[in-house]
DRENLUMVEX-479975 format. One record per residue (C-alpha): residue number from 0; residue in three letters; x, y, z. Coordinates in Angstrom, 3 decimals. Layout:
BEGIN
+-----+-----+----------+----------+----------+
!   k !   r !       px !       py !       pz !
+-----+-----+----------+----------+----------+
! NUM ! ala !        X !        Y !        Z !
...
+-----+-----+----------+----------+----------+
END
This chain:
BEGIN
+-----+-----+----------+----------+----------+
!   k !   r !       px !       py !       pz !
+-----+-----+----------+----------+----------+
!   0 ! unk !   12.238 !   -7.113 !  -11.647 !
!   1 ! unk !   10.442 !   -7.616 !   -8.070 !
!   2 ! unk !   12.247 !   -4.329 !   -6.780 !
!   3 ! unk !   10.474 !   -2.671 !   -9.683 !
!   4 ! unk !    7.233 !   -4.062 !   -8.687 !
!   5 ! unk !    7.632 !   -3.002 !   -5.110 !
!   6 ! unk !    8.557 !    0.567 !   -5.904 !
!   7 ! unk !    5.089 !    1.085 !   -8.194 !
!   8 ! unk !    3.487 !   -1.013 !   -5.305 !
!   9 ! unk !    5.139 !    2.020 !   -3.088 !
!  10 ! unk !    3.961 !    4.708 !   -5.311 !
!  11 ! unk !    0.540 !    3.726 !   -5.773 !
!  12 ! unk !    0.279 !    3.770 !   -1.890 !
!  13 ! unk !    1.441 !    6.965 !   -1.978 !
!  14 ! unk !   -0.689 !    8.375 !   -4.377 !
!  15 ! unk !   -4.220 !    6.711 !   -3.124 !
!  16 ! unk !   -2.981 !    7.608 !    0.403 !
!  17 ! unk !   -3.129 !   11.415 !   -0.627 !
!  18 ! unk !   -5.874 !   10.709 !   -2.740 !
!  19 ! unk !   -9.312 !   12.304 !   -1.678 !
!  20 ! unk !  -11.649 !    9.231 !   -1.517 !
!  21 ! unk !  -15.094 !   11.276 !   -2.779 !
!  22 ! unk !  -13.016 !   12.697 !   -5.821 !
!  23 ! unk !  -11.621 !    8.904 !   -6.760 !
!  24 ! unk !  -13.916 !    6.492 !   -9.341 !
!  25 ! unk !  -12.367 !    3.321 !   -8.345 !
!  26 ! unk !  -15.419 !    1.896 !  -10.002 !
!  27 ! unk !  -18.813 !    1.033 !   -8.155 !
!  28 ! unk !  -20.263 !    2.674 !   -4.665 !
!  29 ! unk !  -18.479 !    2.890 !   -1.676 !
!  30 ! unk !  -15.598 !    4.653 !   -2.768 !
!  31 ! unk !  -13.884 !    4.851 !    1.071 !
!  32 ! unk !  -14.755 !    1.181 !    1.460 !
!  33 ! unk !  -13.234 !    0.613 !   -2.545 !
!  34 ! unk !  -10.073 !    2.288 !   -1.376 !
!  35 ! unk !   -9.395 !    0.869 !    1.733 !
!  36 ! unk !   -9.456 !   -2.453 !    0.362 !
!  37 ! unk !   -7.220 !   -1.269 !   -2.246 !
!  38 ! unk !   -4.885 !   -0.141 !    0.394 !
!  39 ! unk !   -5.004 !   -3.281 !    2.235 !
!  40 ! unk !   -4.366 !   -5.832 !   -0.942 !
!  41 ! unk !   -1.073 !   -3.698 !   -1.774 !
!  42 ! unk !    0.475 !   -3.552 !    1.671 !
!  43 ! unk !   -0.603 !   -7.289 !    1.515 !
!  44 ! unk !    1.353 !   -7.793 !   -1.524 !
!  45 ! unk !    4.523 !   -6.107 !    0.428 !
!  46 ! unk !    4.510 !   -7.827 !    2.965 !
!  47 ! unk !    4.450 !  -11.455 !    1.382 !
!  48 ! unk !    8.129 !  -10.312 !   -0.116 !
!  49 ! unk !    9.291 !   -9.914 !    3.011 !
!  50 ! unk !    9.371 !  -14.295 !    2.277 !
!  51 ! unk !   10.908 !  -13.577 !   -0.192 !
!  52 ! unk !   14.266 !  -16.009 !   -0.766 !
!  53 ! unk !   16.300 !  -13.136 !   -2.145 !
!  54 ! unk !   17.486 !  -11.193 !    1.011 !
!  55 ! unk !   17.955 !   -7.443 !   -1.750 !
!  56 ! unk !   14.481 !   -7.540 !   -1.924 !
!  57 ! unk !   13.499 !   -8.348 !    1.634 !
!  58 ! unk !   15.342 !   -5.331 !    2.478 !
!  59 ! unk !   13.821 !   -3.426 !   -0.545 !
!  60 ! unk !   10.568 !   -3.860 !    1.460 !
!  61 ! unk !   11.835 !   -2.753 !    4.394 !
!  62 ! unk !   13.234 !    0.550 !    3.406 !
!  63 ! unk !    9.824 !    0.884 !    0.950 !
!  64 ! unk !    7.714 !    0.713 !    4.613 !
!  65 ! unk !    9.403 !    2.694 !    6.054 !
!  66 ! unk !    8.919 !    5.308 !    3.652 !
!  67 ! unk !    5.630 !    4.825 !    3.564 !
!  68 ! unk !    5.295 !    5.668 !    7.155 !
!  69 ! unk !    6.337 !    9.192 !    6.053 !
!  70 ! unk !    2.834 !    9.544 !    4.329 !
!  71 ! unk !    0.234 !   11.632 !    4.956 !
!  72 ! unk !   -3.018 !    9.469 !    4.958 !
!  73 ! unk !   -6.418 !   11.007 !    4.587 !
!  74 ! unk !   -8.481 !    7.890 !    5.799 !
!  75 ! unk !   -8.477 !    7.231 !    9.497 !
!  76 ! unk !   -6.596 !    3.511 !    9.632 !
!  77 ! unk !   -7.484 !    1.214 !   12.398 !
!  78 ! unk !   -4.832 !   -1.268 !   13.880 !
!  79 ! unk !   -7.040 !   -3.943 !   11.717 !
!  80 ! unk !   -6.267 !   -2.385 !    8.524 !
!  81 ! unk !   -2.906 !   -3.829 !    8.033 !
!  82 ! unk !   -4.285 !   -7.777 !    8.721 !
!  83 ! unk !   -4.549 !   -9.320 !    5.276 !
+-----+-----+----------+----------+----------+
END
């Protein structure tokens, strides 16, 4: 069940890294500001399973960052981005 969760956690990455920030409603103003926190709460989310007891899905995170270091992202990140 958690390696399910991580793998949609993975895909929405994916898909709101590729995602054109003007053409998103993410609800409210500041759409680039709306989707960078967005960004940062789900990479936050992986990275607390990397506490996780169950060593499967400690490496399940692994191999699901690494992947997502494959991906094309539209928004310029700063180091800071990834500090949750």
């Amino acid at each position: 069940m958690r390696n399910s969760i991580l793998e949609i956690l993975s895909l929405l990455i994916r898909e709101l890294s590729l995602a054109d920030p003007t053409t998103l409603d993410l609800g409210g103003g500041g759409d680039e500001d709306k989707l960078k926190r967005e960004l940062q709460s789900f990479f936050g989310l992986l990275f607390e399973r990397f506490l996780d007891l169950n060593s499967y899905v400690r490496s399940k995170v692994a191999s699901l960052l690494l992947k997502t270091c494959e991906y094309v992202f539209l928004l310029p990140l700063s180091p800071s981005f990834l500090e949750y």
